[in-house]
Backbone bond lengths (Angstrom), bond angles and torsions (degrees), N, CA, C in turn:
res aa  C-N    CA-C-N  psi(-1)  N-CA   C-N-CA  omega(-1)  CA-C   N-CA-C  phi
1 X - - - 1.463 - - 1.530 111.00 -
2 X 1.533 115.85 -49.99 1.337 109.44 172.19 1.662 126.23 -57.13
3 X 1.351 105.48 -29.68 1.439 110.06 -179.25 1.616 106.08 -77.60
4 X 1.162 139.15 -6.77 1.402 141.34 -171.06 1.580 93.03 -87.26
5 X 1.406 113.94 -47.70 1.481 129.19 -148.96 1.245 79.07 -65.00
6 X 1.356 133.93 -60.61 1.721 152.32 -164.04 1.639 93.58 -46.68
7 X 0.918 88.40 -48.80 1.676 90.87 -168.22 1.406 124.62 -82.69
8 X 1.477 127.03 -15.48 1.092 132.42 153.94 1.329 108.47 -96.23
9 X 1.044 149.11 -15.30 1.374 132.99 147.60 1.540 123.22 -24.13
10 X 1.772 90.89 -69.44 1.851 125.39 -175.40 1.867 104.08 -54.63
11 X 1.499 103.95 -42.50 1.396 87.16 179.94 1.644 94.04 -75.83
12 X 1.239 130.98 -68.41 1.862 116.27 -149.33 2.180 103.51 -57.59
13 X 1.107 119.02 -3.59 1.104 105.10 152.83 1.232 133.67 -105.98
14 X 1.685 107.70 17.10 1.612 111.62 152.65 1.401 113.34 -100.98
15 X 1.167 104.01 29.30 2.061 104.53 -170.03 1.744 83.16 -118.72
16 X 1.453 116.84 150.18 1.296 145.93 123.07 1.418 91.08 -30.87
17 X 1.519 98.11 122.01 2.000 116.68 163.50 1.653 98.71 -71.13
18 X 1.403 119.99 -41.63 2.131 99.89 165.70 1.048 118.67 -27.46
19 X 1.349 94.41 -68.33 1.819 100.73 -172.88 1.257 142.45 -29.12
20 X 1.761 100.87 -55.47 1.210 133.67 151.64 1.484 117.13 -52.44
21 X 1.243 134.29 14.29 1.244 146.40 -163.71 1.675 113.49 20.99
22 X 1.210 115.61 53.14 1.016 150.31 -173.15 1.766 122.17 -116.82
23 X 1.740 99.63 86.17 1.434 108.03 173.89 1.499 126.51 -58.68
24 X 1.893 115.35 113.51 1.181 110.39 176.40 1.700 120.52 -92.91
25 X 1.375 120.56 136.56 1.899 95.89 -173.74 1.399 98.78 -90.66
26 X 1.714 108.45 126.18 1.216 114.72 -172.28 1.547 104.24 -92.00
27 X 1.135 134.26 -23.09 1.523 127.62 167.99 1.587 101.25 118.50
28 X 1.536 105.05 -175.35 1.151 101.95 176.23 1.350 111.98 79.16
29 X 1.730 101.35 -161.27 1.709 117.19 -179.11 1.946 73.11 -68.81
30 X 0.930 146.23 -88.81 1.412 129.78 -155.67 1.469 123.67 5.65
31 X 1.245 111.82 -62.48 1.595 130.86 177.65 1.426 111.94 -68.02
32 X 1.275 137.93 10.11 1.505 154.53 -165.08 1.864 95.85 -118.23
33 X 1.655 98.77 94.98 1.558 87.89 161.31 1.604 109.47 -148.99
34 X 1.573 100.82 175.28 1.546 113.49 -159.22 1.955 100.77 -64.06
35 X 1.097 100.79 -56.72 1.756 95.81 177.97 1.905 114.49 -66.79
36 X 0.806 119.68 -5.06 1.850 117.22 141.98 1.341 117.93 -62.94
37 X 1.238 120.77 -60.22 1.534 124.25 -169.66 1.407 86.58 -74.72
38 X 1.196 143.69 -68.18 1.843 123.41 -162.01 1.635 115.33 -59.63
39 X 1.938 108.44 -16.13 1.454 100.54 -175.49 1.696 89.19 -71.05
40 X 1.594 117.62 -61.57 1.372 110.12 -164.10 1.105 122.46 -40.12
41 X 1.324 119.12 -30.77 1.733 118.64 -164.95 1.289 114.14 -95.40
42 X 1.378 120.29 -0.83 1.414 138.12 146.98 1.349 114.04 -51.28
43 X 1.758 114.77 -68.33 0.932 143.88 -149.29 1.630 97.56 -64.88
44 X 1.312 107.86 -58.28 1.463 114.32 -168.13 1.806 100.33 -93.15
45 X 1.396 129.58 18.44 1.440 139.01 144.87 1.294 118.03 -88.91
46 X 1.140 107.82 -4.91 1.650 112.46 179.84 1.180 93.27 -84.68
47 X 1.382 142.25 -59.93 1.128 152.90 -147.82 1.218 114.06 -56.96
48 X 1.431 115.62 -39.77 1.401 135.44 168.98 1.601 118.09 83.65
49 X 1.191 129.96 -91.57 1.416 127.58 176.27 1.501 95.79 -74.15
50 X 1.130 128.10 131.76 1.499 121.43 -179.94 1.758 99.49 -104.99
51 X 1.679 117.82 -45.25 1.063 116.05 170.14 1.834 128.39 -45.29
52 X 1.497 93.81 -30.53 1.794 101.68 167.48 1.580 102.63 -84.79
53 X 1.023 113.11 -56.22 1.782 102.23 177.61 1.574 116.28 -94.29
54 X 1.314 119.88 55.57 0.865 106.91 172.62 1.838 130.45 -70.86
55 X 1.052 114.99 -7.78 1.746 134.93 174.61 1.692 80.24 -76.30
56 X 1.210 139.71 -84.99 1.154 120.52 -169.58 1.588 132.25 -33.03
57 X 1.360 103.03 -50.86 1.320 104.93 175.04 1.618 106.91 -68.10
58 X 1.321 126.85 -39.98 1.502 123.05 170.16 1.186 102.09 -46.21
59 X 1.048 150.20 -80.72 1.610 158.96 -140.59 1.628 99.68 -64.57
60 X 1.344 110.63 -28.23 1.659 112.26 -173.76 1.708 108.01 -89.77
61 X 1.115 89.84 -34.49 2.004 99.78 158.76 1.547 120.35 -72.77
62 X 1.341 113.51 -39.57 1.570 108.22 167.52 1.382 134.02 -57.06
63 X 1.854 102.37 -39.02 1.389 128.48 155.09 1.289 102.68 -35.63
64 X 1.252 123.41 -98.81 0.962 137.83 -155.85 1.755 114.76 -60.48
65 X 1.038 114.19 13.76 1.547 114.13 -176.17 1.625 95.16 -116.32
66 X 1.319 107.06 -24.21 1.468 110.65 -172.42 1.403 112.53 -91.58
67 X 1.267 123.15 -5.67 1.883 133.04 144.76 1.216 108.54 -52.18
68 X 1.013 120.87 -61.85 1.653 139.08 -174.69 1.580 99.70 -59.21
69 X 1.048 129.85 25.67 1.669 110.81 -177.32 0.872 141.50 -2.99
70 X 1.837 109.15 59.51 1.265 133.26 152.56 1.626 123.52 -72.38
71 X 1.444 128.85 -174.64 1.125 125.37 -165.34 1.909 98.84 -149.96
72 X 1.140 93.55 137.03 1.955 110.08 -166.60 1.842 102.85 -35.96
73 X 0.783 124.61 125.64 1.361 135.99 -178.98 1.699 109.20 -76.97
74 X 1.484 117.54 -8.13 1.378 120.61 -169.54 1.419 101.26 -125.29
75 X 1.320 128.86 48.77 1.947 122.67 -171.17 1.672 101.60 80.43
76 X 1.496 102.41 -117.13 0.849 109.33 172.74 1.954 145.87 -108.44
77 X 1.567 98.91 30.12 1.583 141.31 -143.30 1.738 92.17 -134.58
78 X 1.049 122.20 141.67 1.454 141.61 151.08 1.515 109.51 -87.95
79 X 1.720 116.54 -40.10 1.226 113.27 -147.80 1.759 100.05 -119.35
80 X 1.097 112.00 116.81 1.760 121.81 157.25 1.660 107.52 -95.48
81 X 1.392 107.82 145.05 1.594 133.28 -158.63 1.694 96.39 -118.89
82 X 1.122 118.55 101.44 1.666 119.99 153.71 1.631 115.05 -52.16
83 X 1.499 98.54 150.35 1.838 88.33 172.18 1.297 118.33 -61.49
84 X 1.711 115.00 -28.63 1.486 125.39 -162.72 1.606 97.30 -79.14
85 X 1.016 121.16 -7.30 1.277 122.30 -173.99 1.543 134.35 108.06
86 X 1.360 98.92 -27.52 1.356 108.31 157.47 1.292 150.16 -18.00
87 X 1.315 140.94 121.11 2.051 111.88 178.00 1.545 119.03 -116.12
88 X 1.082 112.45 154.40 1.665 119.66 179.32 1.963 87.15 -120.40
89 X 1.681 88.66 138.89 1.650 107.31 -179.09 1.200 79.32 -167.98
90 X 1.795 76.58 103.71 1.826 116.05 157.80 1.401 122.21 -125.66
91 X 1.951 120.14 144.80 1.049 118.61 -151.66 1.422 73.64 -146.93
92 X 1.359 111.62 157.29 1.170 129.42 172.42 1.169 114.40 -127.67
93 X 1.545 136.73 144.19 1.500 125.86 -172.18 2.065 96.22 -137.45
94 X 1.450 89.08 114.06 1.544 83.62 -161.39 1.684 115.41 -87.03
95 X 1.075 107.98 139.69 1.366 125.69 174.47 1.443 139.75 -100.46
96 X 0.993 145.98 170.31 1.847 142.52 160.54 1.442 95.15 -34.20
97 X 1.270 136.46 -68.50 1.467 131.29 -162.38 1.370 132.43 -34.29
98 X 0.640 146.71 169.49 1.629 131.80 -171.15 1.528 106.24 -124.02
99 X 1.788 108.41 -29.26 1.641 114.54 150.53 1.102 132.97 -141.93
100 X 1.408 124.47 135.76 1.309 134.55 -122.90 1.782 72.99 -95.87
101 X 2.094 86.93 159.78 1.400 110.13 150.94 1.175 132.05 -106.71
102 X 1.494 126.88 114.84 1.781 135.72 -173.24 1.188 118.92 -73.62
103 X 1.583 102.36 135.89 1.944 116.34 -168.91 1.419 67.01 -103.76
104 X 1.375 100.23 171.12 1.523 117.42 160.80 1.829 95.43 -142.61
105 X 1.014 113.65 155.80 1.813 119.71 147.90 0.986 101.68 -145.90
106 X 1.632 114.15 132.99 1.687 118.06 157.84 1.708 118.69 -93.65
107 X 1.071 101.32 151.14 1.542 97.08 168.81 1.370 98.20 -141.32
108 X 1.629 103.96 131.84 1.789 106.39 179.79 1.349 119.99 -89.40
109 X 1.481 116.70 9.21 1.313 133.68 175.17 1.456 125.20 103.56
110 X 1.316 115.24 -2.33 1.243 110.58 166.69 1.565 115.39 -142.53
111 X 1.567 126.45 159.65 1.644 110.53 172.49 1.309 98.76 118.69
112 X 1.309 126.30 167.79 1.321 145.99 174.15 1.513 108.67 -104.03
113 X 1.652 114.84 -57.69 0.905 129.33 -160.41 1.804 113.99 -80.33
114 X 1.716 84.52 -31.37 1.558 104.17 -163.32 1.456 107.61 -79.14
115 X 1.599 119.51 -19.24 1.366 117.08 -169.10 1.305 115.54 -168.16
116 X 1.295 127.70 -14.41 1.500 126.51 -178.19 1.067 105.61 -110.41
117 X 1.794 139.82 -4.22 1.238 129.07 128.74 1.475 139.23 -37.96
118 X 0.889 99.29 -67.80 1.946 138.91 168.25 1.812 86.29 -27.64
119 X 1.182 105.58 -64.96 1.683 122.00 -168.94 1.426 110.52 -60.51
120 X 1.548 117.17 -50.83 1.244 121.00 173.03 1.697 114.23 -65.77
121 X 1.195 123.93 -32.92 0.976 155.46 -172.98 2.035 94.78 -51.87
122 X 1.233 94.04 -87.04 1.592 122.41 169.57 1.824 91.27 -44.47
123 X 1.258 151.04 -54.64 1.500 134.26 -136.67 1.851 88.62 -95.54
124 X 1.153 112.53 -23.84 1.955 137.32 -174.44 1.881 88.12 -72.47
125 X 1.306 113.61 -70.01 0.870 113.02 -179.98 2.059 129.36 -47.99
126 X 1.085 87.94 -45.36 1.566 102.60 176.78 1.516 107.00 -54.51
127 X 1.352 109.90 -51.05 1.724 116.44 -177.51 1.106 114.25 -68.73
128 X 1.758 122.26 10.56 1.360 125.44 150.41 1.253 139.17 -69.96
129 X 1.365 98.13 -52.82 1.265 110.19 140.62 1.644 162.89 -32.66
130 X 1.657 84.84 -46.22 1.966 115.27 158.54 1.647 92.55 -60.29
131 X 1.479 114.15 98.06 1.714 140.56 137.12 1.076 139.27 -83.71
132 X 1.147 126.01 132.63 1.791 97.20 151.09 1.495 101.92 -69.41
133 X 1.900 90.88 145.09 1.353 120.45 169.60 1.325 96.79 76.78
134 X 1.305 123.96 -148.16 1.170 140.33 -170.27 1.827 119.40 -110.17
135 X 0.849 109.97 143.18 1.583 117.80 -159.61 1.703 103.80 -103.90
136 X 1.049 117.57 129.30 1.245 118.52 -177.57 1.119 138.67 -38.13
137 X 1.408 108.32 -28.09 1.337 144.41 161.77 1.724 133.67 -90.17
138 X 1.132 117.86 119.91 1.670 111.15 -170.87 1.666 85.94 -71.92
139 X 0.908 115.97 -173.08 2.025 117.49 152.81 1.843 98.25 177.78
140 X 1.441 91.64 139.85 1.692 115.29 -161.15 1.532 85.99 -126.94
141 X 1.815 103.44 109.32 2.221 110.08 -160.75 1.623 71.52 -127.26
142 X 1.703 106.83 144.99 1.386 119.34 -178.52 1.476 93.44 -145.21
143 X 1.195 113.49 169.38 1.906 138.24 -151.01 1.866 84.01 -140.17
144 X 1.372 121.21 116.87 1.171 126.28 156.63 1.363 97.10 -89.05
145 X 1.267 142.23 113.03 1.460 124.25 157.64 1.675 123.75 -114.39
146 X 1.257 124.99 111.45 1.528 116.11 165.72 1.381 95.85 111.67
147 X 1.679 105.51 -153.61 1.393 113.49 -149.63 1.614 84.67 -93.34
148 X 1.658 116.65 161.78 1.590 117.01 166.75 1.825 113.59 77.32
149 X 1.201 112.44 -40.69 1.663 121.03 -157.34 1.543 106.41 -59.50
150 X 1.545 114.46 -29.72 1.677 103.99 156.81 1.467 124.11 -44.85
151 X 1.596 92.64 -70.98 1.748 107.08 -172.75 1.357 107.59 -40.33
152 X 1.497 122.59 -45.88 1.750 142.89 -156.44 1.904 74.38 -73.26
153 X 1.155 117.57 -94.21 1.381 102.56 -155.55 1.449 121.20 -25.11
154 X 1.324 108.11 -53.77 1.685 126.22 -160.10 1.884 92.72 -50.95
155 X 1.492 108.73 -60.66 1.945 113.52 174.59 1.338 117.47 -59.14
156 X 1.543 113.28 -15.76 1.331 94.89 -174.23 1.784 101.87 -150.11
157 X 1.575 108.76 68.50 1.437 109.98 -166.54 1.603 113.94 -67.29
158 X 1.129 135.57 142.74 1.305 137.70 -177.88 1.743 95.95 -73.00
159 X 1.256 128.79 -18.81 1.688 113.81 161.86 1.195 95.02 -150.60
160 X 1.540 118.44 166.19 1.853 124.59 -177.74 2.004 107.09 -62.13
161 X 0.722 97.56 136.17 1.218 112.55 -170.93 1.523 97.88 -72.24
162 X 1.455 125.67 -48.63 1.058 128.30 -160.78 1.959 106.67 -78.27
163 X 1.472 113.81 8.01 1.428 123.51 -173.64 1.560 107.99 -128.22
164 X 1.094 116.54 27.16 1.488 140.23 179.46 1.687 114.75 -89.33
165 X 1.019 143.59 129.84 1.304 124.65 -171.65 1.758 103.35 -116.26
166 X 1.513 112.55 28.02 1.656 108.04 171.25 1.977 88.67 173.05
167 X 0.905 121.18 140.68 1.639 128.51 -179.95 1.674 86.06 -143.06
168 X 1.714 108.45 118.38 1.591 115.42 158.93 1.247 118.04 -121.57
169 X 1.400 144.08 116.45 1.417 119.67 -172.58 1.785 100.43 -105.54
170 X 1.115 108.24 163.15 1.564 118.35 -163.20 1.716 96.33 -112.40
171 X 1.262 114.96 151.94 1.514 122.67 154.91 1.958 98.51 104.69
172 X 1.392 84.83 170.71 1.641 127.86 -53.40 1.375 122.59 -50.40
173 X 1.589 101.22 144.49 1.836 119.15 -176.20 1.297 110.01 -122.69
174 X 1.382 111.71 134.08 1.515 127.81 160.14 1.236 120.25 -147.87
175 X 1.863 100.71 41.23 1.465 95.67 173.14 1.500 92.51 -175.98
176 X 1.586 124.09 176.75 1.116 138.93 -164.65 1.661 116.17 -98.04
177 X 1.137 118.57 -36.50 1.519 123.75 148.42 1.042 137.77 -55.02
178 X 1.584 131.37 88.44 1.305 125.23 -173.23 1.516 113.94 -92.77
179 X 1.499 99.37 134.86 1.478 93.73 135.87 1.421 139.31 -98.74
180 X 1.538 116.67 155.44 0.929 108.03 -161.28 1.735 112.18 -135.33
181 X 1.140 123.72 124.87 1.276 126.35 -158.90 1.294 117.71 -137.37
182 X 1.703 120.25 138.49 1.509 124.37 174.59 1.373 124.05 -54.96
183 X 1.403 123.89 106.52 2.227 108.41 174.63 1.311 75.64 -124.94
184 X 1.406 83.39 -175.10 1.723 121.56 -158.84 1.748 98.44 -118.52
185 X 1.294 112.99 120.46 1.276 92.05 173.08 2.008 102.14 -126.96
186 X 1.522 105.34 105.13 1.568 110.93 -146.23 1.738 100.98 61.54
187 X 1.305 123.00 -136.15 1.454 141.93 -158.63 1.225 100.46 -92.33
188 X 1.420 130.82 -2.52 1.315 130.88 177.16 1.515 143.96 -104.64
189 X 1.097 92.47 97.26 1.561 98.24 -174.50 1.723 135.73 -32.91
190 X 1.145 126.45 98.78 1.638 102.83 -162.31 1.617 92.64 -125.18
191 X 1.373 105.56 178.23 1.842 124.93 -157.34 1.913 83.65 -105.40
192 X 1.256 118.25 125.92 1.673 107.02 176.18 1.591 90.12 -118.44
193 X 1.016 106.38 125.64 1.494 117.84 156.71 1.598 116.15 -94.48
194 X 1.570 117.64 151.82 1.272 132.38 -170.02 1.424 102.44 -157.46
195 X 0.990 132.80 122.87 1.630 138.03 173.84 1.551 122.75 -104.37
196 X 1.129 158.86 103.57 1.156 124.50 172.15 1.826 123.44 86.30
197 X 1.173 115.63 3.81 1.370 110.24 -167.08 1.656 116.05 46.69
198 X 1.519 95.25 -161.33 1.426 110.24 159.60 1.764 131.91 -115.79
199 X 1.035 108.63 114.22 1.575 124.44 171.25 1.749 111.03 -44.85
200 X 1.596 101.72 123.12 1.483 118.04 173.92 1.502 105.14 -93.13
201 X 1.450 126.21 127.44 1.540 112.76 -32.23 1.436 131.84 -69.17
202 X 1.366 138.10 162.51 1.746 111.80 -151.63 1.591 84.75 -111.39
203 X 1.165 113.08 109.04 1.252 109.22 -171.82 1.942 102.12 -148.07
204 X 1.313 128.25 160.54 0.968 112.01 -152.69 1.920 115.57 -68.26
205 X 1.024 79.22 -40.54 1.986 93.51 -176.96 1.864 103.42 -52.95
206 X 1.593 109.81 -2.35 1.331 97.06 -173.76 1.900 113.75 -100.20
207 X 2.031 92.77 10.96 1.482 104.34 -149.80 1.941 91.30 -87.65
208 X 1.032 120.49 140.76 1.514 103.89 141.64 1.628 139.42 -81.28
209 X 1.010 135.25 86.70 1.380 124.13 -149.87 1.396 120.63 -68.29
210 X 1.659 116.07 -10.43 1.250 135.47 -167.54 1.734 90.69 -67.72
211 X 1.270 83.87 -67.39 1.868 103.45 -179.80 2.153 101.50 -41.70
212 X 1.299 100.83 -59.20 1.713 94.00 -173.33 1.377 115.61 -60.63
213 X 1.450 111.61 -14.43 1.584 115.55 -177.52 1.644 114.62 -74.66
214 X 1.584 106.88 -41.15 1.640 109.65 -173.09 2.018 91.56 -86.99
215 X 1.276 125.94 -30.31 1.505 119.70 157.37 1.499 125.74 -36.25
216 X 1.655 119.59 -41.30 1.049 125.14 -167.69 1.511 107.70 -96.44
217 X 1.669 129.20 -22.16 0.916 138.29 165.92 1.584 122.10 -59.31
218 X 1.216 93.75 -34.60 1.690 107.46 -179.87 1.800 107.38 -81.29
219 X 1.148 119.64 -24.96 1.256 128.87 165.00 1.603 121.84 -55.77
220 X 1.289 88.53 -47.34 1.666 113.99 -153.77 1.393 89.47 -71.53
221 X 1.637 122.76 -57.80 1.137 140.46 -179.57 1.663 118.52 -49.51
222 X 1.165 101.95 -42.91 1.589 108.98 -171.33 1.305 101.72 -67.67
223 X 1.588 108.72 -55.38 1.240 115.08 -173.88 1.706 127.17 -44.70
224 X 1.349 114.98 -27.76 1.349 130.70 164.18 1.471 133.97 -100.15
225 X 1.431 96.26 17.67 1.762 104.43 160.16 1.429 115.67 -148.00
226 X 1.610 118.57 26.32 0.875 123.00 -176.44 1.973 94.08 -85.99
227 X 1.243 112.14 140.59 1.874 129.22 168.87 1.318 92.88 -46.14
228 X 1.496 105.25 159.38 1.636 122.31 153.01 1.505 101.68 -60.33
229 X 1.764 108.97 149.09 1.773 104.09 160.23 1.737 100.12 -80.85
């Protein structure tokens, strides 16, 4: 009996795990799919006022950054606290690069379109990153959430802004066509994407996720062949 076990062992580890109809996660845009981004934007629609709970919605972004075996973007902290109340939860997922490129998403606390996309968007994005080994790319992904959490980042960036080699911030999206436009965030130039406006009422059932999935791909993508500035 033991020698059989030996022996069917030896063959299924000379088989392709396909074969075996056996899903392997190969990484990358691979790990980027449409029922992730609709669980998150559930998840953080449950929550409801995000600007009143915004620690909640942080904690559901920290979660979820800490699947991704990333590492606290603030020392030893994920989460910075605005006075207004606001939170910044940044994770960094380190790579070959020597300086990372920054996602941003804001969410102003309420909406599907307006901010818990953007978020799902950014957590889709992060699981691009989740490789084996090390990813070609360092990337430093942050959670604007609530009232203040811009200003709070800009005074208190989890890395110098000006040593960044690409800054894109996301939101708001409800669609697969972006535009994409130069702002200033302080002295720093960043890529803003916007898709679609926002849907009256912007609520999740109004999202297409098909559309946010090839949106987030194009993100994910840019973000890792964009030049040094």
């Amino acid at each position: 009996m033991v020698r059989r076990s030996w022996l069917l062992l030896s063959l299924l580890a000379g088989c392709k795990a396909e074969r075996l109809g056996v899903e392997l996660p190969r990484g990358g845009r691979d790990n980027i799919s449409q029922e992730d981004l609709q669980r998150d934007v559930w998840s953080l629609e449950k929550i409801g006022d995000r600007a009143v709970g915004a620690e909640e919605a942080a904690v559901h972004l920290q979660q979820r950054f800490q699947q991704m075996h990333t590492r606290p973007g603030f020392g030893r902290s994920y989460m910075s606290k605005s006075p207004e109340g606001g939170m910044v939860v940044c994770a960094e997922r380190e790579g070959q690069s020597s300086s990372p490129v920054l996602l941003l998403a804001e969410d102003p606390g309420q909406g599907a379109a307006a901010g818990a996309v953007p978020l799902a968007v950014l957590i889709s994005a992060a699981k691009g990153f989740d490789v084996p080994g090390l990813h070609d790319q360092t990337a430093m992904l942050c959670g604007l959430i609530g009232p203040g959490a811009m200003a709070h980042f800009l005074v208190q960036p989890p890395t110098p802004l000006d040593g960044v080699l690409s800054a894109s911030l996301i939101g708001p999206v409800s669609a697969a066509e972006p535009e994409i436009e130069t702002v200033l965030l302080g002295e720093t130039a960043v890529q803003r994407y916007t898709a679609g406006g926002i849907p009256s009422p912007d609520v999740m059932e109004a999202i297409d996720y098909r559309e946010i999935l090839t949106l987030t791909l194009a993100i994910y993508d840019r973000s890792i062949t964009l030049p040094a500035r």
